[in-house]
N, C-alpha and C positions, 0 to 999 in steps of 0.2 A: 818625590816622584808623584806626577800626577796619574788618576786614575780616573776616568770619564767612562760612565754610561752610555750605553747606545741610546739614540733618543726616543721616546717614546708616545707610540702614534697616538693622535686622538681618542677617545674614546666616544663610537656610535651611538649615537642619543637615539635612545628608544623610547618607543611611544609610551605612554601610562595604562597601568592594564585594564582601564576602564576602555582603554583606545586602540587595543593589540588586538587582530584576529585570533578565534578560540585556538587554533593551531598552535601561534605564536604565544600564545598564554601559557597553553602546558608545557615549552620551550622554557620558556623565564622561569615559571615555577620551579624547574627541575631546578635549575640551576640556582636560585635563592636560598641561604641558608636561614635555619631560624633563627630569632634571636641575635641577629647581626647586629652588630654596633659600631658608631664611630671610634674608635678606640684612639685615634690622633687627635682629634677634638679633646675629648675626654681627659688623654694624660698633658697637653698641654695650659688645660684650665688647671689644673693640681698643682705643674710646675711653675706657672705664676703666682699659685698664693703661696708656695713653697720658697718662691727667692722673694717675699717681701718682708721687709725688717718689722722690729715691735712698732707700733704705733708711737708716737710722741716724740718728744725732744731730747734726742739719742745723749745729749752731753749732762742734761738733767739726769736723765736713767743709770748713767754711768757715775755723777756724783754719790745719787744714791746708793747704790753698790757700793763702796768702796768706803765711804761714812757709816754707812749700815743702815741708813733709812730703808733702804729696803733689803728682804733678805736674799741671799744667792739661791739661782733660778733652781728648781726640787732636785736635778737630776745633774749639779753642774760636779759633781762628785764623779759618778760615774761618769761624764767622758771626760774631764780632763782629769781627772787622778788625786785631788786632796778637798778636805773641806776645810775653806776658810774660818778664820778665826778672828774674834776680836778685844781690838787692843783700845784702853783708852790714854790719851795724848792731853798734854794740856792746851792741845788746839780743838779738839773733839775725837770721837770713837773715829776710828779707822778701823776696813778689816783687814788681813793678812795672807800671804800666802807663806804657807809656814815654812815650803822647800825654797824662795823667794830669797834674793840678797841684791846689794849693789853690787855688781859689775861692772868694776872699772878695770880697764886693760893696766894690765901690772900690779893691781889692786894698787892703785897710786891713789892718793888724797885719803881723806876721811873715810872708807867705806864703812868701817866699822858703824860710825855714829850717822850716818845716813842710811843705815839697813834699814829700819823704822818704813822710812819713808817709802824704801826699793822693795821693801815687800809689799806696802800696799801697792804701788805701782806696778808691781808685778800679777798682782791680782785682777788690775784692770787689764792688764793686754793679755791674759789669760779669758777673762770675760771677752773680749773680743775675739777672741781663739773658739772659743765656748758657741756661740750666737753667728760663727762665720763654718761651722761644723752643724751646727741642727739648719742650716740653710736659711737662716734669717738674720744674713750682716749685717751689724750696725753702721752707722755712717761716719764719716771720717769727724764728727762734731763727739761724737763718743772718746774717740784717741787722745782729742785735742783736751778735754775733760779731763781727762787721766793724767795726761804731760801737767796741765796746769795744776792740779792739785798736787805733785807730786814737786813743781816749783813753788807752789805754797811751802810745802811742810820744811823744804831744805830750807828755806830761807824763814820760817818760823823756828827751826833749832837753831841757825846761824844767830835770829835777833836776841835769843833765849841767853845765849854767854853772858856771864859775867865781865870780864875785861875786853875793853875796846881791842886790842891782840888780837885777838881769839873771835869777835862777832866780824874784825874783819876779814880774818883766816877763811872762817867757814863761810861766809858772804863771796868771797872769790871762788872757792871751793862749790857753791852751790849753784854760782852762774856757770860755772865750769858742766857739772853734770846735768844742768838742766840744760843750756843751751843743745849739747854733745843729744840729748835724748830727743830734743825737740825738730832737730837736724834730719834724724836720723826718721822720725815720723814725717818728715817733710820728704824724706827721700821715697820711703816708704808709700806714698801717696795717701797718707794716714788711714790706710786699711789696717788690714787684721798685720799682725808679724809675724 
């Protein structure tokens, strides 16, 4: 249902009170409040710097995070609800989301031995969750960050195996859940999820 306004007439351009007769002065004056402001001006300069994202190179920011080079932003506890933790890997520190797991439908394939990897990946699109709630979304080059490190780690545990079996197992296994996640940020328009 559409709803339209009446339209509404011009407004009479009045002289500048340097240029109004004294009559017409103490007319305007009545009607002039003090201290009047633009107030649309105003709150649309705020909501511009309010939807613009951190400075820098969103999928560097995001490596950071998630390796621990840098630490989770002071207040990412209070809105989304846990504080990360960190694990070391013998590919390097990772952080964690400790309520965090693989999610595979049917819990089919290795979830077990790919959690590692699903909780930190779960802490990145929580980050994204995080930075798209304080009104400064990251860019889709953050998401892509996260998917790609998160197809690092599955296929650094798949090369890890011992028997050829088994680095092949989890090698098929890993392009299985990285493809399936990388899909699904493509569907996604690799915003927030």
């Amino acid at each position: 249902m559409l709803v339209r306004n009446a339209p509404v007439a011009p407004r009479r351009q009045t002289p500048s009170a340097s240029e109004a007769p004294a009559s017409e002065k103490a007319q305007n004056t009545a009607l002039v409040r003090p201290n009047t402001q633009d107030t649309f001006t105003k709150g649309t300069a705020a909501a511009a710097r309010v939807g613009k994202a951190p400075a820098g190179d969103h999928g560097k920011l995001m490596t950071e995070y998630l390796t621990g080079a840098r630490p989770p932003p002071a207040d990412f506890e209070k809105v989304i609800g846990y504080k990360p933790y960190a694990i070391q890997t013998k590919h390097g520190q990772r952080m964690q989301d400790p309520l965090g797991s693989a999610s595979a439908p049917g819990k089919i394939g290795p979830d077990k031995e790919f959690d590692p990897a699903a909780k930190t990946h779960d802490y990145g699109y929580d980050l994204l969750r995080y930075f798209d709630r304080k009104g400064t979304p990251l860019s889709g080059d953050a998401r892509k960050a996260a998917d790609a490190l998160f197809r690092k780690d599955l296929f650094d545990y798949a090369n890890d195996q011992k028997g050829f079996g088994d680095r092949l197992k989890f090698r098929a296994w890993a392009q299985i859940y990285a493809t399936a996640v990388e899909l699904n940020s493509r569907v996604q328009g690799y915003g927030p999820p």
